[in-house]
C-alpha positions in Angstrom: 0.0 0.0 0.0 1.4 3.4 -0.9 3.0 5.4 1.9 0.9 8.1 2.8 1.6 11.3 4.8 -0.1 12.0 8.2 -2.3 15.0 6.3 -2.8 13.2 2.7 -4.6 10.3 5.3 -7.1 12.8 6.2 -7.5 14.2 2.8 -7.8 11.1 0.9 -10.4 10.2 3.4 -13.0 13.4 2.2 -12.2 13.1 -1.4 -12.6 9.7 -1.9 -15.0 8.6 0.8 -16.3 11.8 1.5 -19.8 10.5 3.7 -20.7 7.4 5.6 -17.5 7.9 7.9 -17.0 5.9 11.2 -15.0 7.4 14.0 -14.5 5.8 16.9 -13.0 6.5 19.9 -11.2 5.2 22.8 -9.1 6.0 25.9 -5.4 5.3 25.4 -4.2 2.8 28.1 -7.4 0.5 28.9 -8.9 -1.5 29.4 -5.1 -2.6 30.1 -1.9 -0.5 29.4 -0.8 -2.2 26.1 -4.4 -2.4 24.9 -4.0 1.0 23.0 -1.7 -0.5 19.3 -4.3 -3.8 19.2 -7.3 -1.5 19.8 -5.9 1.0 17.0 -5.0 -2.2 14.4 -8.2 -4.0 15.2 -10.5 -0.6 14.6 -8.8 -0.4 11.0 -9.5 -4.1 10.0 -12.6 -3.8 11.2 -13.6 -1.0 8.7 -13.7 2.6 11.1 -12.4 5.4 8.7 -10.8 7.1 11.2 -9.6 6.6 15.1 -9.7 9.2 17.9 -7.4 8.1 20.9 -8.2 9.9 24.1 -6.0 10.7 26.2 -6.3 10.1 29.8 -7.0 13.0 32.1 -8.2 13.1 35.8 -11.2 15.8 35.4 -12.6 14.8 32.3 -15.4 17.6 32.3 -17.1 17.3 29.3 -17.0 13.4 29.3 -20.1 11.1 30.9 -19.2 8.1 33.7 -18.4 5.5 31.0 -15.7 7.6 29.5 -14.6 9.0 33.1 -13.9 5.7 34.2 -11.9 4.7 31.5 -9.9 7.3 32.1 -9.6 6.5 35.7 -8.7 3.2 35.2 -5.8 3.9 32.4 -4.3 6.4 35.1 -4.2 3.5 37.3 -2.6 1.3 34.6 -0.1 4.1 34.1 -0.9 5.4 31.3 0.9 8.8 30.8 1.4 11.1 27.8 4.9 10.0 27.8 3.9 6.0 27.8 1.1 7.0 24.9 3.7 8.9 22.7 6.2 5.4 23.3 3.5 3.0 22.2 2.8 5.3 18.8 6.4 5.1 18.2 6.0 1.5 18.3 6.0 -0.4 15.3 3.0 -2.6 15.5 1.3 1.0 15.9 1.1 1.6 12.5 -2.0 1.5 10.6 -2.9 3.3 7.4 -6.5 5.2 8.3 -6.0 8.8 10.3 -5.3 8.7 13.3 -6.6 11.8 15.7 -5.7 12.6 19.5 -8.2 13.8 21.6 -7.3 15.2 25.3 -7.4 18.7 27.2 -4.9 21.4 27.1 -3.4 20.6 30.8 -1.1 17.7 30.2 -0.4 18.7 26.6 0.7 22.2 28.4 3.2 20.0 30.6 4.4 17.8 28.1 5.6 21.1 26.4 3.3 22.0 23.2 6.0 22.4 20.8 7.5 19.1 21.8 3.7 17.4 22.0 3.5 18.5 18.3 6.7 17.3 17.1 5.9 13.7 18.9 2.8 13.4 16.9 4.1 14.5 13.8 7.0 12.0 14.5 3.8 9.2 14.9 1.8 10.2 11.8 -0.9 11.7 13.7 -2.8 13.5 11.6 -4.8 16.4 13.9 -5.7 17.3 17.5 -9.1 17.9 19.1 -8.6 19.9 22.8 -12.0 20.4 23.8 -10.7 22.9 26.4 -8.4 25.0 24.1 -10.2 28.0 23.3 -9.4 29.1 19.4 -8.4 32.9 19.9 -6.1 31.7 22.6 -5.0 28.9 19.7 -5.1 31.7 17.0 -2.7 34.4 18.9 -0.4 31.4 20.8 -0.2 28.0 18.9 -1.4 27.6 15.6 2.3 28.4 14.0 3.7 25.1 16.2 0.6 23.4 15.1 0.9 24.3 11.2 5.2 23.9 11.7 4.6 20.5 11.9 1.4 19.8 9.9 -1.1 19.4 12.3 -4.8 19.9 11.9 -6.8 21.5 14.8 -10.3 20.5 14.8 -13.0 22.3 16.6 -16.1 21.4 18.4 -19.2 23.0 18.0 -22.7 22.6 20.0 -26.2 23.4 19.4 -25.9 26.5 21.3 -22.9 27.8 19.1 -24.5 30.9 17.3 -24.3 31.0 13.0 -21.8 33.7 13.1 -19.1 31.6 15.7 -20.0 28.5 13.4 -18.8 30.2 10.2 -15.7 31.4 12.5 -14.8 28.2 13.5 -15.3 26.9 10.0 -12.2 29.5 8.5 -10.4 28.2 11.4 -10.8 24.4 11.9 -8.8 22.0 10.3 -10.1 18.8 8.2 -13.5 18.6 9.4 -15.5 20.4 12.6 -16.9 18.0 15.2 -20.6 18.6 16.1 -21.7 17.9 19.1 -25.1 17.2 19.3 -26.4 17.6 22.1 -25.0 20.3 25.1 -24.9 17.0 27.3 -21.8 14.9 28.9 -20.6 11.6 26.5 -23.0 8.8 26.6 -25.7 11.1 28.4 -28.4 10.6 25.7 -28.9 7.3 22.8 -31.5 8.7 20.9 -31.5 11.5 18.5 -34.4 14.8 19.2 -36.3 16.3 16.9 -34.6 19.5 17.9 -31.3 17.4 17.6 -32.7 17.0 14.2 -33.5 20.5 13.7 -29.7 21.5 14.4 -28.4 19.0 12.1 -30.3 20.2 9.1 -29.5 23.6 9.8 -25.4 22.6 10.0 -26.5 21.3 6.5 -28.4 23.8 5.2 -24.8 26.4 6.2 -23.0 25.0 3.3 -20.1 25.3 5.6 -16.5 25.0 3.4 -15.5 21.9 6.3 -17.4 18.8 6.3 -18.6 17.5 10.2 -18.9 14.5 11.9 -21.8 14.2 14.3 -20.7 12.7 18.3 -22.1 12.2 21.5 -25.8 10.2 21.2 -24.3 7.9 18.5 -24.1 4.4 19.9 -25.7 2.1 17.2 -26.4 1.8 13.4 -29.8 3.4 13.5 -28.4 6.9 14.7 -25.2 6.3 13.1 -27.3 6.1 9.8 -29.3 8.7 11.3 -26.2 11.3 11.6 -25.1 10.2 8.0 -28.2 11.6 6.6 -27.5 15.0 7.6 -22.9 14.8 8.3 -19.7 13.2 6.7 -20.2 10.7 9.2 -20.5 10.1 13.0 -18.2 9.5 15.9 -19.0 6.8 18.5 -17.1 6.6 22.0 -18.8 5.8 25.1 -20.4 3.0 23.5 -17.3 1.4 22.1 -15.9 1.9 25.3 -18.6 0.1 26.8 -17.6 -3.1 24.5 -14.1 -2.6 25.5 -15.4 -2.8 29.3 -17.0 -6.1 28.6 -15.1 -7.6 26.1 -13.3 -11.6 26.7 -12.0 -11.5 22.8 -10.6 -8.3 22.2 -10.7 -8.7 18.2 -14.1 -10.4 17.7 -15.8 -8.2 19.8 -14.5 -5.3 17.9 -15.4 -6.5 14.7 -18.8 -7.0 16.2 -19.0 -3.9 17.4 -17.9 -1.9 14.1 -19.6 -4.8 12.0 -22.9 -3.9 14.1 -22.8 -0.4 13.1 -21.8 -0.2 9.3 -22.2 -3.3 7.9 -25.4 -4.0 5.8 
């Protein structure tokens, strides 16, 4: 398979796929330490498009109990931004769909942002999603390390995010913007409203230059296909990590689990 650069991963994936997109997400370091390269090699065999690995943080604000305690529990395996970054050296690590990092600012801010970028442009990883980063404070301190080493920022936004902030975000984001459908913690909600609904087709109706992906209330194929209708594709995390919680074969649930949600 051609060799493809950390950016032409995520690029490839609009312009040839473009809709129908699975993302799925899961905490670096569990359900055991070493979990994280299987998880990540599994996930692409299955069929996900693209893979957002959280990292670990001890006040996970924005994040319901399932994905809180997955977080506690890699903390307590030892999983640490300096572990993550050695298993995504690793060679078994390597797969060839886009891989994305998810986490808040503190640790990152720790680690050192400069040298957090250059790790994960080391490790192919193709963009960043910091929940807690506001963008101004991104525009005026950190977007020239983050475009030094070719590294898309990708922003949330909510149904409370006004039009004109939308089509701010949307000169701003990199990729794709992640909509957030409801105002909710992860895994809060598995259904989708009718003012849910109403937000999407508004998103839609924008014409907005950035494709989205729809997350939190996605946990099966019928919203999955619902969130299709109206985005790129979907993001799924608290219910993947609920499979992880449970799982006895690691590979077969996964394929289950991604199987359960795109396959025909």
């Amino acid at each position: 398979m051609e060799h493809l650069s950390s950016i032409e991963k995520l690029t490839q994936l609009w312009d040839q796929q473009g809709d129908g997109l699975l993302s799925v997400y899961f905490t670096a370091g569990y359900p055991q330490l070493e979990n994280t390269m299987q998880i990540a090699k599994e996930l692409e065999q299955a069929g996900a498009d693209l893979i957002e690995i959280g990292i670990p943080y001890s006040d996970p604000v924005a994040d319901g109990p399932t994905i809180q305690e997955s977080n506690q529990k890699a903390l307590q395996n030892g999983m640490t931004l300096e572990v993550l970054m050695r298993q995504l050296e690793a060679s078994e690590f390597q797969v060839d769909i886009p891989v994305i990092l998810m986490g808040y600012f503190n640790p990152i801010l720790q680690y050192g942002v400069e040298r957090f970028c250059r790790d994960c442009s080391d490790r192919g990883i193709s963009g960043l999603i910091i929940p807690d980063l506001p963008i101004q404070e991104y525009l005026n301190h950190y977007q020239d390390i983050f475009d030094q080493f070719n590294l898309k920022n990708i922003f949330l936004i909510t149904p409370q995010t006004s039009e004109d902030r939308i089509r701010w975000i949307d000169e701003h984001t990199g990729s794709f913007i992640y909509a957030v459908s409801d105002a909710s913690i992860t895994g809060a909600k598995t259904g989708i409203s009718g003012a849910q609904e109403e937000y999407f087709r508004k998103l839609q109706a924008m014409q907005l230059k950035h494709p989205f992906l729809i997350g939190f209330g996605i946990s099966n194929k019928e919203t999955f296909r619902f969130a299709c209708d109206y985005a790129s594709g979907a993001i799924i995390g608290s219910a993947f990590i609920e499979v992880l919680s449970k799982a006895e074969d690691l590979g077969a649930d996964i394929r289950n689990f991604v199987y359960s949600i795109k396959g025909n």
